[in-house]
C-alpha positions in Angstrom: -62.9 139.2 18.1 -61.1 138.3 21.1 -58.2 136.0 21.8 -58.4 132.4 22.8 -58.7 131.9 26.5 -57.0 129.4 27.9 -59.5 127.2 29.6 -62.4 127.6 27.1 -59.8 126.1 24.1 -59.3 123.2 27.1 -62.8 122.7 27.3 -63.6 122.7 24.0 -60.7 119.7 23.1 -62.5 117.9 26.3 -65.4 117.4 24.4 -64.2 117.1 21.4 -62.3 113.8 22.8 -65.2 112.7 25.3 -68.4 113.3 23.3 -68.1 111.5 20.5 -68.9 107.7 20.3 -65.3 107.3 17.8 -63.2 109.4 20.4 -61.2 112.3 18.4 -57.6 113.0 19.5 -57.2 117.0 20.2 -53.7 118.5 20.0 -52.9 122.0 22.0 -50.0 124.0 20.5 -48.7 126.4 23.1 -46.5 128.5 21.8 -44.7 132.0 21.7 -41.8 134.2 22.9 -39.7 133.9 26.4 -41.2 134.9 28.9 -44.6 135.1 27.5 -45.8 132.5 30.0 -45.4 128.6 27.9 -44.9 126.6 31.1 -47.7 128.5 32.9 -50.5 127.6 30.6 -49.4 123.9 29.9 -49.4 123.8 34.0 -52.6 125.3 34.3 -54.1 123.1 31.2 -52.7 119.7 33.0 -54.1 121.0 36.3 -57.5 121.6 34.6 -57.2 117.9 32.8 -56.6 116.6 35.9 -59.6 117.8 37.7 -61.4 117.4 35.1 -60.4 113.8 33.9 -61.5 112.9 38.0 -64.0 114.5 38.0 -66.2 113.1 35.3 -65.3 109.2 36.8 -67.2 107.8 39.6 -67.5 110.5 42.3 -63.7 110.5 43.5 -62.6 112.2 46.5 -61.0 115.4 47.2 -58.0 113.2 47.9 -57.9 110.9 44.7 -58.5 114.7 42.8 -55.2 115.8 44.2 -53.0 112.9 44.0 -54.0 112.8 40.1 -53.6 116.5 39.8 -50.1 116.4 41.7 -48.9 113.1 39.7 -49.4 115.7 36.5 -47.9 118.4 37.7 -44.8 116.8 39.1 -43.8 115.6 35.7 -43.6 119.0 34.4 -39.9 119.6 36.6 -38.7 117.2 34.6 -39.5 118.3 31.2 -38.1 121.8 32.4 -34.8 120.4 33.7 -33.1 119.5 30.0 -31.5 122.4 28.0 -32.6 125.3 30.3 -30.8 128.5 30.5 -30.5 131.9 31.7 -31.4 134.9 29.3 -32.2 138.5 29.7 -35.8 138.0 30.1 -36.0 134.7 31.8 -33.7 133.3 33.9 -34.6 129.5 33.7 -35.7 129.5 29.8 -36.1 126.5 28.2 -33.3 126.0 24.8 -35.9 123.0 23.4 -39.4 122.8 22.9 -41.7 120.1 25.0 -44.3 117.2 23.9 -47.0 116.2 26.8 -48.9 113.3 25.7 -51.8 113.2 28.6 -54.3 109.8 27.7 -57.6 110.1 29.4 -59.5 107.3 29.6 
């Protein structure tokens, strides 16, 4: 009845790759119109797969948590920086589509 929300869709492809002895690759399509907030969600999922990922190691500092969460994140300016252009709704919109590959392990 409701649509997806964000972190429960992340959750659910967490467990899907971590609890099952035969780990199962998961895929997240983030899609739709300018504007509608793309590079928001795949910032907050990476953010959330970073925290997560540490997390569920050894018990890691608050220190190893961030420098894995900021190693994520700063790849993201890159991704943004080919083929982006000003439109009426967005004035850094992005003319090609991305592909994050994130490997937990």
């Amino acid at each position: 009845e409701f649509k997806p929300h964000i972190f429960i869709v992340a959750e659910e492809a967490y467990r899907n790759v971590q609890g099952q002895l035969e780990p199962v690759n998961q895929s997240l399509v983030v899609s739709g119109e300018s504007g509608a907030g793309k590079t928001w969600t795949s910032r907050c999922l990476m953010k959330y797969y970073a925290t997560v990922a540490a997390s569920s190691s050894v018990v890691q500092s608050q220190d190893t948590v961030e420098r894995i969460e900021r190693r994520v994140l700063d790849s993201n300016p890159i991704m943004e920086a080919f083929g982006n252009a000003c439109t009426l709704r967005n004035n850094n919109s992005s003319r090609f589509g991305k592909y994050i590959q994130l490997q937990l392990d």
